[in-house]
MARTOR-116260 format. One record per residue: x, y, z of N, C-alpha, C in turn. Coordinates in steps of 0.02 Angstrom, whole numbers, padded with zeros to 5 digits, always signed. Example, Ala and Ser with C-alpha at 12.3 -4.5 7.8 and 13.67 -1.06 7.14 Angstrom:
<sites>
+00660-00284+00390+00615-00225+00390+00660-00165+00390;+00642-00112+00354+00684-00053+00357+00645+00002+00394;
</sites>
This chain:
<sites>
-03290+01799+06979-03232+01757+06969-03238+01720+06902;-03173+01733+06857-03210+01699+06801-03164+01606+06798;-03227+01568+06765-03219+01504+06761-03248+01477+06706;-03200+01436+06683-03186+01430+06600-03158+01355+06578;-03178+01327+06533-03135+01257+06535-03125+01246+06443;-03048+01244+06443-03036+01222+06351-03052+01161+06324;-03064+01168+06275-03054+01077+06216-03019+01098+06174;-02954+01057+06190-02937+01058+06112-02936+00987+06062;-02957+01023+05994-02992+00944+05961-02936+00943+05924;-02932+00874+05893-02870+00855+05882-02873+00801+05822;-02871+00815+05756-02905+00778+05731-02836+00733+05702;-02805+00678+05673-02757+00653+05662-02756+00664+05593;-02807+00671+05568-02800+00662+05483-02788+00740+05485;-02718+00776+05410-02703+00838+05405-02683+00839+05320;-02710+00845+05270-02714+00874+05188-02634+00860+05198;-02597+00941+05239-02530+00951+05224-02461+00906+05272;-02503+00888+05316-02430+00855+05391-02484+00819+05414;-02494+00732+05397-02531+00695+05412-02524+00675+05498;-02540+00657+05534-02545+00659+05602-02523+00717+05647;-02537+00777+05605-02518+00839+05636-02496+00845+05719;-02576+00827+05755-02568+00829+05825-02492+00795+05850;-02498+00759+05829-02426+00709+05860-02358+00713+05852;-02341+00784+05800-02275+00790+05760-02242+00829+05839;-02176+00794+05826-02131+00840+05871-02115+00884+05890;-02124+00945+05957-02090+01008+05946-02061+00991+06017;-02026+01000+06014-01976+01020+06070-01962+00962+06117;-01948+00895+06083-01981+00847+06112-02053+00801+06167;-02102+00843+06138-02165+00824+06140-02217+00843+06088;-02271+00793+06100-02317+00803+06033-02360+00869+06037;-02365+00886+05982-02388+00954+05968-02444+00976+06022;-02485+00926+06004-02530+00943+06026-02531+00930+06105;-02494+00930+06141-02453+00931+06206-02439+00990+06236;-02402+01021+06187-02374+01102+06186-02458+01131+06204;-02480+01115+06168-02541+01169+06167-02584+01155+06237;-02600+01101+06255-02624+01103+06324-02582+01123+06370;-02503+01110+06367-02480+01172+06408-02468+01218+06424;-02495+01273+06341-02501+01333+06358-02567+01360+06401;-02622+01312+06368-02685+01325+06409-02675+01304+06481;-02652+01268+06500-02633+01261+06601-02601+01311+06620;-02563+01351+06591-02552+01421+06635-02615+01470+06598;-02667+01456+06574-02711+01525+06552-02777+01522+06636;-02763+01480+06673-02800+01476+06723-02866+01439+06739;-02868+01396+06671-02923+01352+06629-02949+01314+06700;-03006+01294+06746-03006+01248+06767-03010+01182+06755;-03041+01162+06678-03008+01088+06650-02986+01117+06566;-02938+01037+06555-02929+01055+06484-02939+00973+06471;-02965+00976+06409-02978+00904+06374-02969+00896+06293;-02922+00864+06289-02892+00846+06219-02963+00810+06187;-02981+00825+06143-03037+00818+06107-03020+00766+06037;-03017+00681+06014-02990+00662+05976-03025+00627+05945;-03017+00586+05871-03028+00541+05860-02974+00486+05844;-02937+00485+05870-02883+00442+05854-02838+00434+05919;-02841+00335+05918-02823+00334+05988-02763+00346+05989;-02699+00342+05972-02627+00379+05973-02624+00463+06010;-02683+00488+05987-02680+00541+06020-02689+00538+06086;-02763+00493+06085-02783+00503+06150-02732+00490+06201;-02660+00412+06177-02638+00400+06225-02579+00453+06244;-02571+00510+06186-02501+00526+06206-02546+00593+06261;-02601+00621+06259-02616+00666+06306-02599+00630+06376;-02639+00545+06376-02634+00523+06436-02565+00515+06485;-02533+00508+06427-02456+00496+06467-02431+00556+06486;-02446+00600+06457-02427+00688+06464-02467+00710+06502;-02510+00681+06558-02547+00707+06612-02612+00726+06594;-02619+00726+06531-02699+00773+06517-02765+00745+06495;-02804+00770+06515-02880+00741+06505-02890+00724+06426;-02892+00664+06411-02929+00679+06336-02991+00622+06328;-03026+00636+06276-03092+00592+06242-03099+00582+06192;-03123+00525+06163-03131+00513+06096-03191+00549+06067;-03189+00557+06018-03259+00599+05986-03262+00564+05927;-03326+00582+05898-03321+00560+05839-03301+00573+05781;-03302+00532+05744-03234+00540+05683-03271+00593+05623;-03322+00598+05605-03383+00623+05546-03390+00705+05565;-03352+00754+05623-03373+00794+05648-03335+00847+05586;-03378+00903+05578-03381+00939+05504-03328+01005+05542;-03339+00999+05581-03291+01052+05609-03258+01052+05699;-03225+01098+05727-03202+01075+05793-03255+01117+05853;-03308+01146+05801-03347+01177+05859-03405+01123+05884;-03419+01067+05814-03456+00998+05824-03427+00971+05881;-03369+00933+05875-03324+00936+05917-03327+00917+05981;-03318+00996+06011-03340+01026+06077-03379+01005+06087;-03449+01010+06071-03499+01010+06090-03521+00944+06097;-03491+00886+06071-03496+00835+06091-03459+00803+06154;-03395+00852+06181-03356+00817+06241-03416+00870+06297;-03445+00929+06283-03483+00980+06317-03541+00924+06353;-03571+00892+06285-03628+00840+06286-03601+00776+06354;-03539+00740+06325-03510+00710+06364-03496+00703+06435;-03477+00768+06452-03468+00810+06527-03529+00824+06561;-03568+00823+06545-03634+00853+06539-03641+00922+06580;-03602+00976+06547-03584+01058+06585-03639+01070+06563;-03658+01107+06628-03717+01150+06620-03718+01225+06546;-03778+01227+06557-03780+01291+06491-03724+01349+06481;-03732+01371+06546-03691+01437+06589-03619+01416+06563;-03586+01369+06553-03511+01338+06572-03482+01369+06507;-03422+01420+06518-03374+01458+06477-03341+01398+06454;-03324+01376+06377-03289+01348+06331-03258+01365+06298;-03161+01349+06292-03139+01380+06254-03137+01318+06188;-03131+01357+06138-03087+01303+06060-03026+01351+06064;-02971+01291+06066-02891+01328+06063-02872+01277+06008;-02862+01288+05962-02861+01243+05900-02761+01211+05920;-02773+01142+05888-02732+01091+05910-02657+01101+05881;-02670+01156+05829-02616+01163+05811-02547+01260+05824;-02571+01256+05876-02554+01336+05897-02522+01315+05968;-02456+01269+05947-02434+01255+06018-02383+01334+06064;-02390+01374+06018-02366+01453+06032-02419+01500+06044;-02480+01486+06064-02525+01531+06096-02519+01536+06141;-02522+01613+06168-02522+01631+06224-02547+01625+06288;-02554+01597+06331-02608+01588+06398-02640+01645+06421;-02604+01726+06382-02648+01776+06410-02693+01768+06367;-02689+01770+06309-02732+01786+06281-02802+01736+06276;-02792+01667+06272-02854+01614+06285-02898+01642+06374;-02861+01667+06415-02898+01700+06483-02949+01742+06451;-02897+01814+06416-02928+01858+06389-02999+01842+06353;-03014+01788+06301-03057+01778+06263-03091+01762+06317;-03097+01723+06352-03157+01697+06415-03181+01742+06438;-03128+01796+06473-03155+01852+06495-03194+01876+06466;-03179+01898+06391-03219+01930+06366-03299+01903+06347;-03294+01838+06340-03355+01815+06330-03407+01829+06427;-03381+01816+06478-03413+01824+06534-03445+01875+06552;-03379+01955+06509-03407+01989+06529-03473+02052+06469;-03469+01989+06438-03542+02018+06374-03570+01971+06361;-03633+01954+06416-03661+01921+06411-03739+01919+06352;-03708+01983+06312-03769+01972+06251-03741+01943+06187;-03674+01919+06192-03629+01870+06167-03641+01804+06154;-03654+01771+06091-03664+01704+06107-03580+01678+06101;-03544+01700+06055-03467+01687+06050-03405+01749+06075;-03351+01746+06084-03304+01788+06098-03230+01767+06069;-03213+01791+06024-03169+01774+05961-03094+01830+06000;-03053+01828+05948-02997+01871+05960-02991+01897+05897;-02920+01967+05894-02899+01982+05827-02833+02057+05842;-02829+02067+05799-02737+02097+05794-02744+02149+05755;-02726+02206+05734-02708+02242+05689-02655+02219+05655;-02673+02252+05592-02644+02219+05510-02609+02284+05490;-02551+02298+05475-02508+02336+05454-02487+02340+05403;-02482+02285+05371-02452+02272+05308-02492+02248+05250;-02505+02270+05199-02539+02280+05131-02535+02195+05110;-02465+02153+05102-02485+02062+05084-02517+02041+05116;-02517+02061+05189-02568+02044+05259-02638+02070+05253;-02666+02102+05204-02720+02129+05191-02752+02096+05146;-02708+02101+05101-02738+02065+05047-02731+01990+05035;-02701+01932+05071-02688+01872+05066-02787+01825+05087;-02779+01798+05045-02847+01749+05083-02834+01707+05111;-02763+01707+05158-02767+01641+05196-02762+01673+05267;-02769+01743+05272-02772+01778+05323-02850+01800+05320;-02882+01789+05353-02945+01791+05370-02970+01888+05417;-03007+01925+05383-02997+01990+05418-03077+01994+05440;-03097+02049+05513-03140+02060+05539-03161+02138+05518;-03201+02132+05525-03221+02209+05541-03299+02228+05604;-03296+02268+05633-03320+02289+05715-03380+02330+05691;-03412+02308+05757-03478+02389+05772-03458+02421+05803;-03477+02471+05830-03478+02518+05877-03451+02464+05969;-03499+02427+05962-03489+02402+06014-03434+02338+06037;-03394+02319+05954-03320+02289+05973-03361+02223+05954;-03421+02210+05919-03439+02148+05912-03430+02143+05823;-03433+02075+05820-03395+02062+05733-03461+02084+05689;-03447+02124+05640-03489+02153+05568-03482+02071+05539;-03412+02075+05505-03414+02015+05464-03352+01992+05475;-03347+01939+05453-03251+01906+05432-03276+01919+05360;-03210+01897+05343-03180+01868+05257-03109+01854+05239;-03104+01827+05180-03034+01817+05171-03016+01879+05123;-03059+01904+05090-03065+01972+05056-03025+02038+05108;-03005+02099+05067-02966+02136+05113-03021+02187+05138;-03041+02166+05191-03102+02214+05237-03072+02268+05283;-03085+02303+05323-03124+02371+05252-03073+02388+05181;-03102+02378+05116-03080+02405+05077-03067+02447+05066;-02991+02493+05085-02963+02546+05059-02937+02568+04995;-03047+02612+04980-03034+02614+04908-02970+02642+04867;-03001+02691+04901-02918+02759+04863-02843+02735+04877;-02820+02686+04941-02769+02697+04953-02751+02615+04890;-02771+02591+04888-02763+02526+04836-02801+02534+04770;-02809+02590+04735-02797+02594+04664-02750+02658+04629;-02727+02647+04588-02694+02681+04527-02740+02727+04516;-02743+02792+04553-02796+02831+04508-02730+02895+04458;-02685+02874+04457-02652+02904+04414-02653+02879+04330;-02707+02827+04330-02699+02814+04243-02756+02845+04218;-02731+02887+04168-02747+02929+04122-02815+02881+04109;-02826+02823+04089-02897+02789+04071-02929+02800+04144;-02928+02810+04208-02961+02807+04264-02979+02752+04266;-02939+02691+04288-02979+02620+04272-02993+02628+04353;-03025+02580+04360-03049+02574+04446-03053+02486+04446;-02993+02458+04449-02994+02390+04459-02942+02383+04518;-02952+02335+04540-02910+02326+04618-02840+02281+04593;-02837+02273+04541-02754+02240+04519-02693+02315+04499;-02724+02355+04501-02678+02424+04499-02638+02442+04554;-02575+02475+04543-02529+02472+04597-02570+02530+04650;-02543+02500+04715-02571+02552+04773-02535+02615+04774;-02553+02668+04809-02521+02714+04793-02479+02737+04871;-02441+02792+04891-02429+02791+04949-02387+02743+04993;-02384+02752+05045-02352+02709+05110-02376+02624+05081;-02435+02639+05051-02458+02559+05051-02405+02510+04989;-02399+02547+04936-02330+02535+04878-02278+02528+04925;-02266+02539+04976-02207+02522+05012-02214+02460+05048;-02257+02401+05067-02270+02361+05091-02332+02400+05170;-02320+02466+05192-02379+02446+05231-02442+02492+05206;-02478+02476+05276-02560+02501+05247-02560+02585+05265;-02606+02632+05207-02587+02698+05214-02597+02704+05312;-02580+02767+05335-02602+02811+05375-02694+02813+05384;-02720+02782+05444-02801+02803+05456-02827+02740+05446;-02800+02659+05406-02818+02618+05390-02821+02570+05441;-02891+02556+05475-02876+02530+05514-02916+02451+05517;-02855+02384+05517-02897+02331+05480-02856+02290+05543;-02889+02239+05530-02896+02179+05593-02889+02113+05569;-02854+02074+05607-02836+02008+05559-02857+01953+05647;-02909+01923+05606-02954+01848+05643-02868+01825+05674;-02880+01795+05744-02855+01749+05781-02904+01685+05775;-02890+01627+05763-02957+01587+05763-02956+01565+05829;-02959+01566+05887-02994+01558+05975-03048+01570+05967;-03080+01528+06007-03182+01532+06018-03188+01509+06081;-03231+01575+06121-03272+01541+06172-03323+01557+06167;-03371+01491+06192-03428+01498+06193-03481+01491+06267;-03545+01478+06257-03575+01460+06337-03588+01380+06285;-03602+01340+06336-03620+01264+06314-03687+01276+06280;-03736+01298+06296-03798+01327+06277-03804+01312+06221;-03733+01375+06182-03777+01408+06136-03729+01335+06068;-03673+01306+06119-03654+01242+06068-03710+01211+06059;-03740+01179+06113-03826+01161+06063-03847+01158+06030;-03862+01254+06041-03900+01281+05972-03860+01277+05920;-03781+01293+05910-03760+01283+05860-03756+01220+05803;-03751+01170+05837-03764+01109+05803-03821+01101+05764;-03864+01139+05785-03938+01134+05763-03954+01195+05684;-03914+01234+05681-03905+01294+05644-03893+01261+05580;-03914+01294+05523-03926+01273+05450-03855+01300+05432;-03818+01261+05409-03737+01299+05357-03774+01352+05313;-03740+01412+05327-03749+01485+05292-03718+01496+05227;-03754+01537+05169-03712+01541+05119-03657+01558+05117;-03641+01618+05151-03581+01671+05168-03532+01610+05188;-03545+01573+05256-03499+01512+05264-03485+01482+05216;-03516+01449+05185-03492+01409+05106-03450+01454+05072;-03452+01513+05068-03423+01531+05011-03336+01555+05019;-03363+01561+05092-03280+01590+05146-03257+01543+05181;-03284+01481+05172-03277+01436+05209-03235+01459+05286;-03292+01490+05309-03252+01519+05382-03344+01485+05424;-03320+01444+05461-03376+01414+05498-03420+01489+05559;-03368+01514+05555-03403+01584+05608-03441+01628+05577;-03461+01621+05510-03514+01664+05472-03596+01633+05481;-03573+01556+05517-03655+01553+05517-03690+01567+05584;-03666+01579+05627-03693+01612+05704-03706+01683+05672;-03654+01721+05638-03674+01804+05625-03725+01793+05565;-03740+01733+05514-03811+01740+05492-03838+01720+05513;-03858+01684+05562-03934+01671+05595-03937+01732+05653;-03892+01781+05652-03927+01812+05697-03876+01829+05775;-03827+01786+05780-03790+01775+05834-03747+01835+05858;-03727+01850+05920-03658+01915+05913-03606+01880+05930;-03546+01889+05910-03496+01865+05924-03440+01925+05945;-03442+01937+06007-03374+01988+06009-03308+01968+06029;-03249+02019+05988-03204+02025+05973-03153+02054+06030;-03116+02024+06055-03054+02041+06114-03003+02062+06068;-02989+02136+06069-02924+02179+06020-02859+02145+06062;-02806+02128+06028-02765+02141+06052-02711+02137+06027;-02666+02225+06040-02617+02254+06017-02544+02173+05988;-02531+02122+06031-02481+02079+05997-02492+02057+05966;-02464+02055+05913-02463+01974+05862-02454+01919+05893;-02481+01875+05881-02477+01804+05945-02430+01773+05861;-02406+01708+05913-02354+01680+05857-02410+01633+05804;-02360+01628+05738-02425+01573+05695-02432+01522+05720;-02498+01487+05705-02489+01398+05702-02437+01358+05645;-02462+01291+05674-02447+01245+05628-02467+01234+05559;-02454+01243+05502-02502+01215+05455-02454+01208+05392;-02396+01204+05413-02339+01199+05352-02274+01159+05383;-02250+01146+05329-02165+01099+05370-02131+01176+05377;-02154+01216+05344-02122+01298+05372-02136+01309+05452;-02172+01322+05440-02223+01329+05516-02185+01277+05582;-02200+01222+05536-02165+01151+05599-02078+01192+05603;-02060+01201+05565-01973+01209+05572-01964+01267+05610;-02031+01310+05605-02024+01390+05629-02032+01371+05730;-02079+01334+05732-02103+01317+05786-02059+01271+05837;-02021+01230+05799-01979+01202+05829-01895+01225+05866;-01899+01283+05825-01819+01342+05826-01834+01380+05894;-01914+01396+05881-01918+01443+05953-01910+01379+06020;-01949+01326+06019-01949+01300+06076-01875+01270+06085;-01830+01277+06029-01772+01256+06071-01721+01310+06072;-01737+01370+06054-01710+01444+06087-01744+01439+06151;-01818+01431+06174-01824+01421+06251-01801+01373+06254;-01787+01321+06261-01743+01269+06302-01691+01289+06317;-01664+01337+06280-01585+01354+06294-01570+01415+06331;-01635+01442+06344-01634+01497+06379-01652+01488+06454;-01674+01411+06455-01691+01389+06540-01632+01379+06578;
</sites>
């Protein structure tokens, strides 16, 4: 039977949409939406993870568990592991991170990741990811791409376009034979998608973990590869860690991280309102 419990952390301070968690969609705060997608994923608890009491109070009035954490935390897997610490869950205890700003994630799919972590237990993490179709979607660095072993567990991330499809993304039609990656692609891919056989994967950021190995993670030295990709999931795969990957065929909708995004996010929830 699988049994699983989310945090989502929630931090108030945001570079682009300052009190992110709290901005409106559909008349409730964002970060509202998102614990109610996780209550239908079958979660047995969910806990708003904050440093800022505004948040904490609007979870409370909205029915949901939340905690203060501390404010200095370098990332949301610190986080966790401090409400993990808090709770005091045993090692064994499935954790999801459903990041605070994805009030359009799916509830299958946060199950799915648990599952998948329960049922590979030589797993210290269990991530998600999508097939990539389209060549700007390949090559953008704000789309983060995976690539697999044999056994469906992550090689690497990057914001780089992984696997590099040498031939199908250079110009080998110039007479100099240059071999630089700013040359037009050739094929289906010059048309906006990726050739035929190309088969690339684009990061969902969802994490589950066992409480355990949050522990250990806290304890783990920041990796170069992390610094340089600033993707915090490169330092479990350099010290050594596996992290496997749950495929799955939908595109889940974007997050938050733009007044685009906010306007995009807000149109759907009141196309569902109007569809109730």
């Amino acid at each position: 039977m699988l049994t699983f419990k989310v945090v989502i952390p929630a931090r108030f301070a945001s570079t682009r949409l300052p009190g992110k968690p709290l901005l409106d969609i559909g008349g409730k705060p964002m970060v509202v939406r998102v614990a109610e997608q996780a209550a239908q994923s079958g979660a047995q608890q969910i806990f708003i993870a904050t440093d800022h009491e505004q948040i904490l109070a609007a979870a409370v009035q909205h029915g949901f568990q939340a905690c203060m954490t501390r404010a200095d935390h370098a990332s949301g897997t610190d986080r966790i592991a401090e409400v993990a610490a808090q709770q005091g869950w045993g090692d064994d205890t499935i954790v999801l991170n459903v990041q605070g700003d994805e009030p359009l994630i799916p509830p299958a799919l946060i199950r799915a990741v648990a599952q998948h972590l329960q049922d590979h237990p030589e797993c210290a993490i269990a991530t998600a990811c999508h097939p990539i179709h389209d060549e700007a979607s390949m090559r953008s660095p704000n789309i983060v791409k995976t690539v697999l072993d044999k056994q469906g567990n992550a090689l690497y991330f990057s914001r780089a376009p992984i696997p590099y499809p040498r031939d199908a993304f250079m110009d080998l039609s110039s007479s100099a034979g240059r071999d630089d990656c700013s040359s037009s692609p050739r094929g289906e891919a010059g048309r906006g998608e990726l050739p035929k056989g190309i088969c690339a994967l684009r990061h969902i950021g969802i994490y589950a973990y066992r409480t355990g190995f949050l522990k250990t993670c806290s304890q783990l030295a920041p990796a170069p590869i992390e610094q340089a990709e600033e993707l915090e999931q490169l330092r479990a795969l350099y010290h050594g860690y596996k992290i496997g990957v749950n495929i799955t065929r939908d595109t889940p909708p974007c997050g938050v991280d733009s007044e685009a995004d906010l306007r995009q996010a807000r149109r759907i929830f009141d196309s569902l309102k109007r569809e109730e």
